[in-house]
N, C-alpha and C positions, 0 to 999 in steps of 0.2 A: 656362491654368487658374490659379485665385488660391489661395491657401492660407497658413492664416496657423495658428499655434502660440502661444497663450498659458500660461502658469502662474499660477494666483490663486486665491483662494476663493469659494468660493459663500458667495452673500450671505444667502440664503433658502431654503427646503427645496423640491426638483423639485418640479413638476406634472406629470401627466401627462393627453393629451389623448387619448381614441380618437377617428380616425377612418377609418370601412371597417372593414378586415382590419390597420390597422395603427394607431400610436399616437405621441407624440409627446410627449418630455421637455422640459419647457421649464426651464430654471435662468439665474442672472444669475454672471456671475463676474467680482468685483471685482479687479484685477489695479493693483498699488501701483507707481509710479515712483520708486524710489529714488534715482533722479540728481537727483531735486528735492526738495527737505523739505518745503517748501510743495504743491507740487503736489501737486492732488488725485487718487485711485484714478480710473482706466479703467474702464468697467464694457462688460460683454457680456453680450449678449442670446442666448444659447445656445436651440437646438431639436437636439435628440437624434431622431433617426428611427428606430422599430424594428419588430419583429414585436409582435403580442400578445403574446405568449407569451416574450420575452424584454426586459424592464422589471426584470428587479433590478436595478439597477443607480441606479433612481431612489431606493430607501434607504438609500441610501448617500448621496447628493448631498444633505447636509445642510448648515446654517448654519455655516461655519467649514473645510468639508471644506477640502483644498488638492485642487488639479486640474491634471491637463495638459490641453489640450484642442487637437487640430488639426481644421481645416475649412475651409467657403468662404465668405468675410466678406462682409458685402453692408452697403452704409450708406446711412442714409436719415434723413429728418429731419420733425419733426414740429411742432404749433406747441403750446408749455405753455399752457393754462388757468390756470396758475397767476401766471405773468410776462407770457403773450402776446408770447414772443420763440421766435424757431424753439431749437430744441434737436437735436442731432446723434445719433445712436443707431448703433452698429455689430453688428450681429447678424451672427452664427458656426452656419452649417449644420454639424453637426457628425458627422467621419467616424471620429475615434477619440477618446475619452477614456479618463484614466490616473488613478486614484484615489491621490494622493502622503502622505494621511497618514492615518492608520490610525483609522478611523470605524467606528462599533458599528452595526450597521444602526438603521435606524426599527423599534420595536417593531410597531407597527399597520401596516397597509397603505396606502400613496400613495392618496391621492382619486383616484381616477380621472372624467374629464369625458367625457360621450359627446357630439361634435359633431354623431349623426346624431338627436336626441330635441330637435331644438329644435323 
């Protein structure tokens, strides 16, 4: 089994997707290499898997939060529209997350997407 443990921020505020009886957090988390000054942040493609009914978690997952996050990395690559060069993407199945700095929830409630109303 693969499993991999980052610490970094989220970039952006969660989404979340229902699909069926269950739903799906998606966040990106920039994660900084400090052994390089130059070098550019990491980024991950995080999916949170949960019940309906247990999603707080995605008010919290705001722009700047800091995160732990462990799970199962999968990488894959796609081709930019923008350059037309492939570009690498490391996405994180995620089986725990740890909330490291102390964030005021989202006043309103996460968008929620229904994947079965298309």
């Amino acid at each position: 089994m693969k499993n991999i443990t980052i610490i970094g921020n989220v970039v952006a505020q969660a989404t979340v997707t229902q699909v069926n009886d269950r739903s799906v957090i998606n966040f990106i988390v920039a994660v900084n290499n400090r052994h390089e000054q130059n070098e550019p942040a990491t980024f991950f493609a995080c999916s949170y898997w949960r019940p309906n009914d247990k999603l707080k978690i995605a008010n919290f997952l705001l722009k700047g939060t800091k995160v732990f996050v462990r799970g199962n990395p999968e990488i894959s690559a796609y081709m930019s529209t923008k350059t037309q060069q492939a570009v690498g993407q490391v996405k994180i199945t995620v089986e725990s997350i740890e909330l490291l700095s102390n964030t005021q929830p989202e006043q309103t409630e996460i968008a929620t997407t229904n994947e079965n109303e298309a």
